[in-house]
MARVEX-79337 format. One record per residue (C-alpha): residue number from 0; x, y, z. Coordinates in Angstrom, 1 decimal, m for minus. Example, Ala and Ser with C-alpha at 12.3 -4.5 7.8 and 13.67 -1.06 7.14 Angstrom:
2
{pos=0, x=12.3, y=m4.5, z=7.8}
{pos=1, x=13.7, y=m1.1, z=7.1}
//
This chain:
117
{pos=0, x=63.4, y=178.5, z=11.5}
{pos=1, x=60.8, y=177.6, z=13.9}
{pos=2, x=57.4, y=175.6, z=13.6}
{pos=3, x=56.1, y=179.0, z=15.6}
{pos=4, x=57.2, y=181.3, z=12.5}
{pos=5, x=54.1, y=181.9, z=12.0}
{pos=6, x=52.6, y=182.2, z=15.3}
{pos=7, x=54.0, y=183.2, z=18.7}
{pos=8, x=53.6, y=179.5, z=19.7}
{pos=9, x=52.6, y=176.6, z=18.1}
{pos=10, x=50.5, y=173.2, z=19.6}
{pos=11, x=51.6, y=170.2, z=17.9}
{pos=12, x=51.3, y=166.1, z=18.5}
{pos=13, x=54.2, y=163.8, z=17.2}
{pos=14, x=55.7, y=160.9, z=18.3}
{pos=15, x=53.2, y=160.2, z=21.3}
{pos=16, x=54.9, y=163.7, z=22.7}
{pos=17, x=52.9, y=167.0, z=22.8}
{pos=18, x=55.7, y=169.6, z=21.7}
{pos=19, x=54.9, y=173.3, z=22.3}
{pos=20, x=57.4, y=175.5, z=19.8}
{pos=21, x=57.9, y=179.1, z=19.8}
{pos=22, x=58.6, y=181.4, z=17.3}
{pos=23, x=62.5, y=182.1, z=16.6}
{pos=24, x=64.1, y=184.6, z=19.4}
{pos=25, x=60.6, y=184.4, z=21.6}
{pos=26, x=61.1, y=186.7, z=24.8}
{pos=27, x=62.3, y=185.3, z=27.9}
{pos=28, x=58.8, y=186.3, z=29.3}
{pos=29, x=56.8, y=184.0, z=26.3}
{pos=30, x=59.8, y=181.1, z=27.6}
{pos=31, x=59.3, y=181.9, z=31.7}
{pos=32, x=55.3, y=181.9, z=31.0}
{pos=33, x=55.4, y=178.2, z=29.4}
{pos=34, x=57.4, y=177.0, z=32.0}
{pos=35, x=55.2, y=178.3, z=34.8}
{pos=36, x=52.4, y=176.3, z=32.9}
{pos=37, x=54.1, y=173.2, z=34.0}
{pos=38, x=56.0, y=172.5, z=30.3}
{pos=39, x=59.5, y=171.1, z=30.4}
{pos=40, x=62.0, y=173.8, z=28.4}
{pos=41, x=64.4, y=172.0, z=25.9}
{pos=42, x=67.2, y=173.6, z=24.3}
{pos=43, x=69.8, y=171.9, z=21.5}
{pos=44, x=71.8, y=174.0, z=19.2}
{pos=45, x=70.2, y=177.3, z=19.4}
{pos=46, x=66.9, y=175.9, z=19.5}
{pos=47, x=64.2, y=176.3, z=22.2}
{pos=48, x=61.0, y=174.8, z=22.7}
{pos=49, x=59.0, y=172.7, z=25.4}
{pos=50, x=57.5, y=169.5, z=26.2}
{pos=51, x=54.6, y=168.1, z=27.9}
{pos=52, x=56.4, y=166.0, z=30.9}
{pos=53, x=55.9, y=162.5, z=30.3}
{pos=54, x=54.5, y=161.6, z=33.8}
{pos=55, x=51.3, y=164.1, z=32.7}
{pos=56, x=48.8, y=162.1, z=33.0}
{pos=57, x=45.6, y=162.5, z=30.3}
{pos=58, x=43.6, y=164.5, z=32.6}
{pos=59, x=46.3, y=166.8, z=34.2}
{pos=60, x=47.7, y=167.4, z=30.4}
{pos=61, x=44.1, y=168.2, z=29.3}
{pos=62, x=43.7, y=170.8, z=32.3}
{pos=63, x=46.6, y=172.2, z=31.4}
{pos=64, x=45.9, y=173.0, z=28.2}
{pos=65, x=42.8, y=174.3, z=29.1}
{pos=66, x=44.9, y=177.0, z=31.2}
{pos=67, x=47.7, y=177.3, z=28.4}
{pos=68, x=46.2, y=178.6, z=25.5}
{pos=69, x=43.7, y=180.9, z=26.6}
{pos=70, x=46.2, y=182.8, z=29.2}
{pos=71, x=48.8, y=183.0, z=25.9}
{pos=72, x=46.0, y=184.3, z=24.2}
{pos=73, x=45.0, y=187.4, z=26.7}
{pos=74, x=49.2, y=187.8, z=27.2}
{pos=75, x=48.4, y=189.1, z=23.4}
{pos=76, x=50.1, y=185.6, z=21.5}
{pos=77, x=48.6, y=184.1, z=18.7}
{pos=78, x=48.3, y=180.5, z=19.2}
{pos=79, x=48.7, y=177.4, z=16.7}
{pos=80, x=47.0, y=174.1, z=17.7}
{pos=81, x=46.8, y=170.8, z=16.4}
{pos=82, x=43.5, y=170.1, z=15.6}
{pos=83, x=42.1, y=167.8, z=18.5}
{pos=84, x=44.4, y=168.3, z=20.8}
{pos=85, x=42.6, y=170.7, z=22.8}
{pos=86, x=39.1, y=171.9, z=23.3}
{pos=87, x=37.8, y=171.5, z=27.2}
{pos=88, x=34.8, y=173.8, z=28.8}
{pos=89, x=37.6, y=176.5, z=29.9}
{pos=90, x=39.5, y=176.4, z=27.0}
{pos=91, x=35.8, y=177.0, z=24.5}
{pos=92, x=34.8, y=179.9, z=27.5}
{pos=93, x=38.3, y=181.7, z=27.2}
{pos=94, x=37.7, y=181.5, z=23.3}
{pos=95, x=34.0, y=183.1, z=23.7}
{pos=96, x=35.2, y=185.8, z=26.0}
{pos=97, x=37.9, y=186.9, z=23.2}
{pos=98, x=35.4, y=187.1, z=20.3}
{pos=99, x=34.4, y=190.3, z=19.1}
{pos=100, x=32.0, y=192.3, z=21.4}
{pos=101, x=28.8, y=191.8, z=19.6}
{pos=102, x=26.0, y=195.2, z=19.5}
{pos=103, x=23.1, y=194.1, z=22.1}
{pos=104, x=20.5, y=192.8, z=20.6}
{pos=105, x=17.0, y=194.7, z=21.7}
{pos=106, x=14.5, y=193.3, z=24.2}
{pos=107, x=11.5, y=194.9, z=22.2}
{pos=108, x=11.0, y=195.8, z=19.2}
{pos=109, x=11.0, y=199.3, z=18.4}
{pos=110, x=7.8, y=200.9, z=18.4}
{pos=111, x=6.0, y=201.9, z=14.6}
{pos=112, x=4.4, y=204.9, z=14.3}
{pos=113, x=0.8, y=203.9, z=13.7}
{pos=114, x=m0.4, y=205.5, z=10.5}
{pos=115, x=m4.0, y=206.0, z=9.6}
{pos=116, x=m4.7, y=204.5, z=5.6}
//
């Protein structure tokens, strides 16, 4: 059993190392897209996951992330994070762009019938 059962991939801090799991049997395409993010793919007995490399510095891991999880999200994964882990200016614009399409609001009122007392 994965950390990512319950999502398609899962963000988590532990032991100074950002780990980046996937759920159980995840498509070689979910696998190939993590490793094109610039992750390090790890597999022991059956199981597969990836790593931030340790020579990522803050501000390259922080720009990565910021590409990571909103391009799983439009590939159609849901994504798990670790709270405050994540959360630059791309990362919060890739999150507004997925949120439901909202009705336009009106620039005027509409206009009342006027109606003599």
């Amino acid at each position: 059993m994965s950390l990512a059962d319950e999502y398609d991939v899962t963000f988590y801090h532990r032991d100074a190392t950002i780990y980046v799991a996937t759920r159980t049997g995840a498509c070689e395409r979910l696998l190939s897209l993590l490793d094109a993010l610039g992750l390090d793919r790890h597999h022991e007995r059956g199981e597969v996951w990836h790593q931030v490399p340790p020579k990522m510095d803050e501000i390259a891991l922080k720009a990565m992330a910021d590409r990571a999880v909103p391009l799983l999200a439009q590939a159609g994964y849901q994504v798990d994070i670790d709270a405050g882990l994540f959360g630059g200016t791309a990362y919060r614009a890739a999150l507004g762009a997925h949120a439901a399409p909202r009705p336009p609001t009106p620039t005027t009122p509409p206009a009342r019938p006027h109606r003599p007392r």
